[in-house]
Each structure stands twice: as C-alpha cells, then as structure tokens.
C-alpha positions as CSV (number, residue, x, y, z in Angstrom):
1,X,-33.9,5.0,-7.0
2,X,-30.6,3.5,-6.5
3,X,-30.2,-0.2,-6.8
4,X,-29.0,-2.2,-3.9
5,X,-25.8,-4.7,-5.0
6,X,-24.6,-7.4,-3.1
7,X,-20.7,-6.9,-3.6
8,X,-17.7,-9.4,-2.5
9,X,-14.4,-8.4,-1.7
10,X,-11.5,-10.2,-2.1
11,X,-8.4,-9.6,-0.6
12,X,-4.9,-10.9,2.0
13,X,-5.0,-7.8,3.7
14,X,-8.1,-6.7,6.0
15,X,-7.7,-5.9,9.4
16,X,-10.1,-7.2,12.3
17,X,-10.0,-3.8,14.0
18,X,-11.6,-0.7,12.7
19,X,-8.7,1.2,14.4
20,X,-5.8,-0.9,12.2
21,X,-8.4,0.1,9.2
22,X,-6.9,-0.4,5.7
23,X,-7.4,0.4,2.4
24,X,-9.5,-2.9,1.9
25,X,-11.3,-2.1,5.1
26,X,-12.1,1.8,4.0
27,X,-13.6,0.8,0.5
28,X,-16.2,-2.3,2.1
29,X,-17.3,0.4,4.7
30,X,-17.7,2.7,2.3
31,X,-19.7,0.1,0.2
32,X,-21.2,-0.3,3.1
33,X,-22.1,2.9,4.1
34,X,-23.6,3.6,0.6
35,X,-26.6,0.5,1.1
36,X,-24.9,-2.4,-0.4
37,X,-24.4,-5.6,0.8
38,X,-20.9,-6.8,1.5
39,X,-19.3,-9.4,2.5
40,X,-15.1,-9.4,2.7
41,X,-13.3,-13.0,2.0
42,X,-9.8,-12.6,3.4
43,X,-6.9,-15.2,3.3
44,X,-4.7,-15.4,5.8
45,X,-1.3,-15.2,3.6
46,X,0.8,-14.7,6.4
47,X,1.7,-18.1,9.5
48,X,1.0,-15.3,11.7
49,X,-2.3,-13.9,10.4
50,X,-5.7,-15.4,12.5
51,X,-7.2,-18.5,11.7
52,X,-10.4,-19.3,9.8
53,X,-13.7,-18.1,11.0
54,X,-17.2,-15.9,9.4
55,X,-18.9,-13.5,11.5
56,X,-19.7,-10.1,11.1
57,X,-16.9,-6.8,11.8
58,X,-18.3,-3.4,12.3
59,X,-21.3,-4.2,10.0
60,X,-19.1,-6.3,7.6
61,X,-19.5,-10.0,6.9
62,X,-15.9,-11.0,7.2
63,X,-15.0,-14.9,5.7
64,X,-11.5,-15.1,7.0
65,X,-9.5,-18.1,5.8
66,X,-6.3,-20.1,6.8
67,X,-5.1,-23.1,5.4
68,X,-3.1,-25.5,7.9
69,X,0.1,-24.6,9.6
70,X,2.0,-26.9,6.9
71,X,1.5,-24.7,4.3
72,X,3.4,-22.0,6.0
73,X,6.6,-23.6,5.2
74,X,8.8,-20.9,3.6
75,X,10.4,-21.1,0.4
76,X,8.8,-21.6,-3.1
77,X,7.5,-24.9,-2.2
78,X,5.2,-24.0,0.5
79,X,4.7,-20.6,-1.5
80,X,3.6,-22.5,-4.7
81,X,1.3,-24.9,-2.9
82,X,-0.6,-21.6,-1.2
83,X,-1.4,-20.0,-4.6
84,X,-3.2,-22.9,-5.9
85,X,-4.6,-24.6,-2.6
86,X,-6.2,-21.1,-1.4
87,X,-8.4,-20.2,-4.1
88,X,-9.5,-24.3,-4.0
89,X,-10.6,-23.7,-0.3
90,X,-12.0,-20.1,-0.9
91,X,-14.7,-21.6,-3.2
92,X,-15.8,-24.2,-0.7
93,X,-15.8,-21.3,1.8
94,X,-17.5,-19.0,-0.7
95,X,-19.9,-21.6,-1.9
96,X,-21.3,-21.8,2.0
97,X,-21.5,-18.1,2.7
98,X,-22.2,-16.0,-0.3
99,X,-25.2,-16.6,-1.4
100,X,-25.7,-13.3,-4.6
101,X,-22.8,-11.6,-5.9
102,X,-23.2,-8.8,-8.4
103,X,-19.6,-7.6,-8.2
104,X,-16.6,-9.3,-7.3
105,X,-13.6,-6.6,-5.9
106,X,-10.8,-8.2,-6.0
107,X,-6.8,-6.7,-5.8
108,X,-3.3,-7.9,-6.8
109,X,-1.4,-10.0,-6.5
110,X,-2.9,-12.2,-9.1
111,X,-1.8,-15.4,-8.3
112,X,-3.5,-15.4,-4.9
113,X,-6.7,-15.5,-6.6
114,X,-6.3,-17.8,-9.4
115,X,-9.8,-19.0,-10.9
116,X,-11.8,-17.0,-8.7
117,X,-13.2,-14.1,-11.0
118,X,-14.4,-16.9,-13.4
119,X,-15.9,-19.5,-10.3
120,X,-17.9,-15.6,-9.6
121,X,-18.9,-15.2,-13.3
122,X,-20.0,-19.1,-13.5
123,X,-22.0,-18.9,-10.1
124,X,-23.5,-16.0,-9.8
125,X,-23.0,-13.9,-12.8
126,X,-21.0,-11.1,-11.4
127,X,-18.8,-8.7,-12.9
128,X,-15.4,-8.6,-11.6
129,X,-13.3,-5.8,-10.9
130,X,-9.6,-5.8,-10.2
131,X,-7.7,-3.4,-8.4
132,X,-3.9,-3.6,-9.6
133,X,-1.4,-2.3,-6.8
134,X,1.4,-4.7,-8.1
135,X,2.8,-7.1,-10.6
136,X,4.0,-9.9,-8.6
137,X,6.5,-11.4,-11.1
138,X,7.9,-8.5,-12.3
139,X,8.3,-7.1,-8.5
140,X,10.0,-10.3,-7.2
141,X,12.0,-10.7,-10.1
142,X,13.1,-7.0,-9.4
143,X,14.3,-7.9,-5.7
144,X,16.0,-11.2,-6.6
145,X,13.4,-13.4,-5.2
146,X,13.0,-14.9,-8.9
147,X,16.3,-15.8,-10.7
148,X,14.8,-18.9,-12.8
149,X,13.5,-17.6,-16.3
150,X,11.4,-20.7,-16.2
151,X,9.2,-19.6,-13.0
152,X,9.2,-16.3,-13.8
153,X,7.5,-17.4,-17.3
154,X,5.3,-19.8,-15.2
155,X,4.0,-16.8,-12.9
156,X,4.3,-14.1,-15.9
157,X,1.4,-16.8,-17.6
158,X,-0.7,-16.9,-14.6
159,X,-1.2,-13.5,-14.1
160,X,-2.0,-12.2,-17.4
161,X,-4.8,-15.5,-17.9
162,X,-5.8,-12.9,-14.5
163,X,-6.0,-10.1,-15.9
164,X,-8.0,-11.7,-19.1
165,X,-10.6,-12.6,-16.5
166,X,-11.5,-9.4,-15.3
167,X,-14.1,-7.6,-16.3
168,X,-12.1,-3.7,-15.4
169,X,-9.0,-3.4,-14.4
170,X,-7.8,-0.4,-12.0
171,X,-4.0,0.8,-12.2
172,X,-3.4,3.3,-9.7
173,X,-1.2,5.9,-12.6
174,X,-0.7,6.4,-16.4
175,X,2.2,4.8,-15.6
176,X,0.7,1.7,-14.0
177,X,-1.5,1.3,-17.2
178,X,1.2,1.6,-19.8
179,X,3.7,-0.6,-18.1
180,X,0.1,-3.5,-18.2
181,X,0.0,-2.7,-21.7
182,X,3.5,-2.8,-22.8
183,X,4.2,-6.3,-20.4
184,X,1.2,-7.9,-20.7
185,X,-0.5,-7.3,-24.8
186,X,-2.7,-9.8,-24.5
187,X,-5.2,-7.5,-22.1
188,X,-7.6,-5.7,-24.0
189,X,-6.5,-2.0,-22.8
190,X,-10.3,-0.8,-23.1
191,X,-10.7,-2.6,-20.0
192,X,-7.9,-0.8,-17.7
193,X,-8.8,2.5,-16.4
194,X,-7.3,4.8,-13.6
195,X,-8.4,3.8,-10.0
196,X,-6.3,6.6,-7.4
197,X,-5.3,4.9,-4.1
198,X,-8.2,6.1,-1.6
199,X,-8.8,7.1,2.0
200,X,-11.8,8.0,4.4
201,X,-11.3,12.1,4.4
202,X,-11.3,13.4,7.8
203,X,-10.8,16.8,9.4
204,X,-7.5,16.7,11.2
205,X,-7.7,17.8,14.6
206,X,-4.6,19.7,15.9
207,X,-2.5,18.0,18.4
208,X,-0.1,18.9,21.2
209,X,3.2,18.3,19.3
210,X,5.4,18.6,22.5
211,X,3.3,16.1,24.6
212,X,3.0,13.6,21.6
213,X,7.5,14.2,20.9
214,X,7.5,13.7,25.0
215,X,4.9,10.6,25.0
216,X,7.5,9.5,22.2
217,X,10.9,10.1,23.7
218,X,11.4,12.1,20.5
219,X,13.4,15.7,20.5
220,X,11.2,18.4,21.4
221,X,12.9,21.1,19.1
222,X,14.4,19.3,16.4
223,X,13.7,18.9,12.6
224,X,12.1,15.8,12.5
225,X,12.0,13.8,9.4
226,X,9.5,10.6,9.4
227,X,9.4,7.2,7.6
228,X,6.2,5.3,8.1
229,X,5.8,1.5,6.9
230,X,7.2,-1.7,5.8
231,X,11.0,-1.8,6.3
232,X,11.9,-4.5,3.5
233,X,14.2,-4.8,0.7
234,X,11.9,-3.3,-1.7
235,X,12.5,0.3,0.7
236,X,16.0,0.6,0.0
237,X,16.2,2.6,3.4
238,X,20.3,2.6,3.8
239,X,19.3,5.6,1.6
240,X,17.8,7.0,4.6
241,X,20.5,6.6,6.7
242,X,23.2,7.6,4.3
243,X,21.1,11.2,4.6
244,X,20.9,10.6,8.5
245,X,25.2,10.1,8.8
246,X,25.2,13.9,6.8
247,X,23.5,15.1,9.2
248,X,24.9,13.4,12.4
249,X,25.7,16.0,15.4
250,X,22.9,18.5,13.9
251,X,19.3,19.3,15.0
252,X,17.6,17.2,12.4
253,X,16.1,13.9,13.6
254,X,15.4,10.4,11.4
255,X,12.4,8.3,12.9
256,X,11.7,5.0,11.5
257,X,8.0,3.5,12.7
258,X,7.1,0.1,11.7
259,X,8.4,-3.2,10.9
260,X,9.9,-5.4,8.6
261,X,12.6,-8.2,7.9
262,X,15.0,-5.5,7.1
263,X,14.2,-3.5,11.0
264,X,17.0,-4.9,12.8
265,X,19.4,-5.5,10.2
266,X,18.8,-1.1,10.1
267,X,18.8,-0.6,13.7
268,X,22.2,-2.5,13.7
269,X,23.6,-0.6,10.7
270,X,22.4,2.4,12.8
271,X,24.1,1.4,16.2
272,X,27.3,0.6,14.3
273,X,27.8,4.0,12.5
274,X,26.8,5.8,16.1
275,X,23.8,7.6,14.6
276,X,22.5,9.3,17.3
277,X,20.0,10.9,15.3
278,X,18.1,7.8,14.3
279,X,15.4,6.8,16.3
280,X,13.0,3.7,15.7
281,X,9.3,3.1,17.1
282,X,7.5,-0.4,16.6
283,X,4.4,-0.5,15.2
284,X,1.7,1.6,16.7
285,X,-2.1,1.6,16.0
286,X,-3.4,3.8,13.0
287,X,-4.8,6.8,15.2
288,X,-1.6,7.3,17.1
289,X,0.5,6.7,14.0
290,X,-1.2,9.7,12.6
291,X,-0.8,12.0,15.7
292,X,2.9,10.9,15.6
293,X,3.9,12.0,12.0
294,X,1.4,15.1,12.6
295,X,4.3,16.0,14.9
296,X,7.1,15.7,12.6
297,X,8.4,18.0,9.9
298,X,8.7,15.9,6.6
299,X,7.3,12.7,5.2
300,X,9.6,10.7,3.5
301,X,9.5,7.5,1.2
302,X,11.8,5.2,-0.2
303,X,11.8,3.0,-2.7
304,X,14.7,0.7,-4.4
305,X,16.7,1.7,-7.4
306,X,16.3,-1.7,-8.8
307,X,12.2,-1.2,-9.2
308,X,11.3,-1.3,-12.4
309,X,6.9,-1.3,-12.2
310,X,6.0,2.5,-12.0
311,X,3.5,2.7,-8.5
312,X,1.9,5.5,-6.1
313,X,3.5,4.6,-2.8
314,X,0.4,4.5,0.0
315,X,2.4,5.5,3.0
316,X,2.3,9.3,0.7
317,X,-1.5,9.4,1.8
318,X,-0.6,9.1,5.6
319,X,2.0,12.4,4.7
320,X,-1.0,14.4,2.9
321,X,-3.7,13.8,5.1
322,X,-1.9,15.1,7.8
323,X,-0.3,18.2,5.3
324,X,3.3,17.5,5.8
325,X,5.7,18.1,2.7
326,X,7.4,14.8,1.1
327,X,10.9,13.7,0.6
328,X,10.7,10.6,-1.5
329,X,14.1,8.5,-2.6
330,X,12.9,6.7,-5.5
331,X,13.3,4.1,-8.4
332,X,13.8,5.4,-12.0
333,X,11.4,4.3,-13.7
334,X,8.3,5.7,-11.7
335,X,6.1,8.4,-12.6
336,X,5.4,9.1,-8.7
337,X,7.9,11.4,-8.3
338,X,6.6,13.7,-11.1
339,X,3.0,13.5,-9.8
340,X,4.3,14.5,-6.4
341,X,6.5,17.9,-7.5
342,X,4.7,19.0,-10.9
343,X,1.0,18.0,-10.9
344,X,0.7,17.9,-6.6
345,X,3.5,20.2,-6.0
346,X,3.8,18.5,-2.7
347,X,7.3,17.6,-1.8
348,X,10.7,16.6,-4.1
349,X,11.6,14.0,-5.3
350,X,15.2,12.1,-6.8
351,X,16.6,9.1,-7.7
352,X,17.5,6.2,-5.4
353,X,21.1,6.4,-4.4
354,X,21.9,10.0,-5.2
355,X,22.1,10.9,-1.2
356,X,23.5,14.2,-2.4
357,X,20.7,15.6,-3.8
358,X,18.8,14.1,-1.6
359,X,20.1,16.3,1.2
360,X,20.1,19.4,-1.3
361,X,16.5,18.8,-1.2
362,X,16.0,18.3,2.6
363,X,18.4,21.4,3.1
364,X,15.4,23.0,1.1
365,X,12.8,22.3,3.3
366,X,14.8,22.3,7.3
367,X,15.5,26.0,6.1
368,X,12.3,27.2,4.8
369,X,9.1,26.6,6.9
370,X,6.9,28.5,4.6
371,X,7.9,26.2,1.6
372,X,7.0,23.2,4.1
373,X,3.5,24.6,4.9
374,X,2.6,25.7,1.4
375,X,3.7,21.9,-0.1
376,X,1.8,20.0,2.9
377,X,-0.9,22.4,2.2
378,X,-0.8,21.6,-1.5
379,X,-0.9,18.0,-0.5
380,X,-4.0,18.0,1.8
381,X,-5.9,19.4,-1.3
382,X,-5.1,16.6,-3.5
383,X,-5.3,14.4,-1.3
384,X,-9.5,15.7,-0.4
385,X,-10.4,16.2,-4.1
386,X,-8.9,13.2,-5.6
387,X,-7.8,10.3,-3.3
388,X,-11.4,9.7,-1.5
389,X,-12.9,6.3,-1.0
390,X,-15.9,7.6,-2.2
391,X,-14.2,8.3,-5.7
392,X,-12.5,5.1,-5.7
393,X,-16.0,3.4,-4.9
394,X,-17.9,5.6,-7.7
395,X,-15.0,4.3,-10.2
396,X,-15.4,0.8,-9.5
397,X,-19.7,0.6,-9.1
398,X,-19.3,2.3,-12.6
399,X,-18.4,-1.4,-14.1
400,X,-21.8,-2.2,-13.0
C-alpha cells in the first residue's frame, strides 16, 4: 500500500487560477492527485504580485507571502534586503501552517530560499529536493545585471552553500548537470540527476483556425510564425525581427504574445522600420494562448548570444503540445538546440545572430508543409512520453 506524504512546495511563481496554471501549479496537483498532502508556500517576488494570505486553491493549501511595499524598492538594495528578509518571514509563516513535512520541493533561484532546506531538515526531518531551472549569478552576470566581481563572488557563495543543502538536485539536461559540476565542485554530483521540464498531457482538441486568426485580427491565409513568453533582454528578440524585415511585403506573419520590459521598446523598433508583418497580443489566459499558437504555423524561441548556462526553454512545451514545428535562435553554449533537431527531431535550430540561416531554416519549413507536420508530430510524441508531470513527480517522490 502506498504511503501517504505530506509534501511542501516552495516556490515565486504559482498562479491563484487554475486557468493561468504553471509548472509549480501542475506538479502540487499532480502531488495532489496522487493522495499526498500539499501545501504550496509562495513569495510574492514581484510589487505587483498579491499580498499575504493562507487558504486553500483548487484543493491546494496555498501560504502566499509579501513582505511590505518598502521592500520593493528596485535596485540591489531593495533586491538584497528581499533575499534575506523572505526566507526570515517564510519560517514564521511556515512555523504556523505546516505542521509535517516529509519532502520539501523547492526550485531555483537559490538565493530566494536561503536557509530554508536546513530550517525543513531541523524541524521536521524532511528531505529536500531542488529543482534547478537557473543559476542566478551566472545568468545575471550574463545579461549585465552583475558587473562587480565582488557580488558576483558573494551570490556565487550563496548558492552553492544551496545546493550543499539539498538532499537531490534536478537539472533539466546533461548539460544543465555538467555546467553544476564544472561551476560549482563542491556539490557532490551523486546527488544531481535529470528532472525534464513537465506538463499535464492532454488530448488537443481541434480548433477553428479562421475564427481564432478572425477573433485575433490575425491574417487568415498567411504563414504565421509565433513567439510566446517573456519579452526581456535575456530573449534577444531583435533577432526575430531582423527575420521579420526579410520577409517584409510577403505572406509570412511575426506574432509576438506576452510581455515584458523589452515589449514596447520592440513594438517601437517595429513601428519605426514599418514592419507591417509584425503583430503583438498582450497577455492572454493559458487556454486561449494555446488555441492561438494551435492556429499558427511555427513555434519559435529566442534566446541571447551572450547566455552562457545550457537550459530547456519552457515556452518549447507550449509548441509540442500543440505539434507545431520549432524555429529556435539560440545561445552557443546550449545543448537545447541539439536535443530539439537530433534526439526530438522537432524543429531547427542556429545560433543567435546568424539571421541568415535563420531564414534558410524558416524558408525550409513556409515551403514544405509535410516537413512541418512530421516535426510537430515528432514533437507531440516527446513531449507525451517524456515531459509528463507524472514523470517529473515519480523522479522527485523517488528521493523519498
């Protein structure tokens, strides 16, 4: 008979409603779903984000906390004094509301959760389990955001005492694990494992493309290719639009849903070359976002040349679950592009910044639409047999 755990999540990102689901959200109801007991502490990272409060989400207890507007202050001061006053206010919250814990699920960024796998070990005796998307020093440093040797030192030290204090560690590719290894020596590498990004496989019903391009204002009969997510710097998305100016006056379509600090600077950049062929949609709630890139043509992701941490991009799920081929512009050093063409078979992929190729590659695909069902096919299959949330929860209830 299987043994019921009581299980804490810890996360910054969990949405409040099931339609906005998230990863985060997928694997507690999937916990969930499977008879354990789980209770999801969130912080509120962002001013924007709700304010404190317990109470219980589509079966989930949800602990949401949100430290006074002061804190909110950007820059590194107000960012610094987050990182260590959250995890000081998620034990008093913790200490209220969580009465067992066998497993604490926690995921990077590291410096969010400073302490807390060892305040779980010392209180309850649970196991801890951390699920490694990113390495926040080595990401910001990347983009700019850390110039200082000395903070980057301070932050590169915090996060591998982090990683020391987990029981497993999850990297989402071989290439996630080796660049741990090689950066951070000090983490015993019998502890890391792979741990696939996940979803909640559905059937995908068939839509009415025409009356979602209509609801849309989209072009009924053109090539539509579709970027889904964050626009930030980390996207390098001028790459996009360089592809969109080579194909400016044609049938082929660039739509851009989402947001992000870099959204107006690209809608700008786009009204100011006269890119007709660019269209941008806010954001719009999970099950519509779906039924709008089932009615495009390609997927495509983005990612800046200056990246150098390997990583499985998540938006790639939205583009397999839905079977539409990718187009990814990428950074050199990750092994995503090679899982996508040689062991998914997928989409293409090249380097950031080589818009050339880039359009070789699209060319590919606008003129052969049995290449495009075949690769979105290939992807749907991957995407059943190996990026479930039920294999990413069998992985991680494994550590117990």
């Amino acid at each position: 008979m299987k043994q019921i755990k009581d299980v804490v999540l810890l996360t910054t990102k969990y949405a409040d409603d099931k339609k906005d689901a998230w990863l985060t959200n997928e694997l507690a109801y999937s916990l969930d779903q499977d008879g354990h007991n789980v209770s999801v502490v969130v912080f509120s990272w962002l001013k924007n984000e709700p304010v404190s409060f317990t109470k219980v989400i589509d079966g989930i207890t949800v602990i949401r906390v949100k430290l006074p507007e002061i804190f909110y202050n950007t820059g590194v001061v107000g960012t610094a004094l987050k990182i260590f006053i959250f995890p000081f206010l998620a034990r008093y919250e913790v200490r209220k509301q969580v009465k067992k814990c066998d497993l604490l699920i926690a995921n990077t960024p590291c410096v969010t959760i400073l302490g807390l796998s060892r305040f779980f070990r010392k209180k309850y005796n649970a196991k801890s389990y951390l699920v490694c998307w990113d390495f926040f020093p080595y990401y910001l440093k990347d983009l700019g955001a850390i110039r200082n040797k000395l903070f980057f030192g301070f932050f590169r030290h915090l996060e591998e005492l982090m990683y020391k204090s987990f029981d497993r560690i999850g990297c989402m590719t071989d290439g996630n694990a080796q660049f741990l290894s090689e950066n951070f020596p000090a983490v015993d590498k019998e502890r890391v494992e792979i741990l696939p990004l996940w979803a909640k496989i559905k059937d995908v019903e068939p839509i009415d493309k025409s009356a979602v391009r209509l609801k849309y204002n989209l072009p009924s009969t053109s090539f539509i290719a579709v970027y889904g997510g964050a626009m930030s710097i980390v996207q390098e998305l001028e790459n996009i639009l360089e592809l969109a100016v080579l194909y400016s006056g044609s049938e082929v379509t660039f739509l851009f849903i989402g947001r992000g600090t870099e959204k107006d600077r690209l809608e700008k950049l786009a009204s100011a070359r006269g890119l007709e062929n660019v269209k941008f949609i806010d954001y719009v709630p999970r099950d519509e976002y779906q039924h709008v890139v089932q009615a495009c043509d390609v997927g495509l992701i983005s990612l800046s040349r200056k990246l150098t941490v390997p990583s499985f991009p998540s938006k790639s799920l939205d583009y397999f679950k839905v079977s539409l081929p990718v187009l990814a512009s990428l950074d050199p050093v990750t092994d995503f592009g090679t899982i996508l063409e040689d062991k998914i078979s997928a989409g293409f992929a090249v380097v950031a910044g080589d818009v050339a190729s880039l359009k070789r590659k699209l060319d590919l695909l606008i003129s052969d639409a049995e290449l495009c069902a075949a690769l979105g096919a290939n992807g749907r299959r991957y995407y059943e047999k190996y990026l479930s949330v039920e294999n990413a929860r069998s992985i991680i209830m494994s550590s117990l």
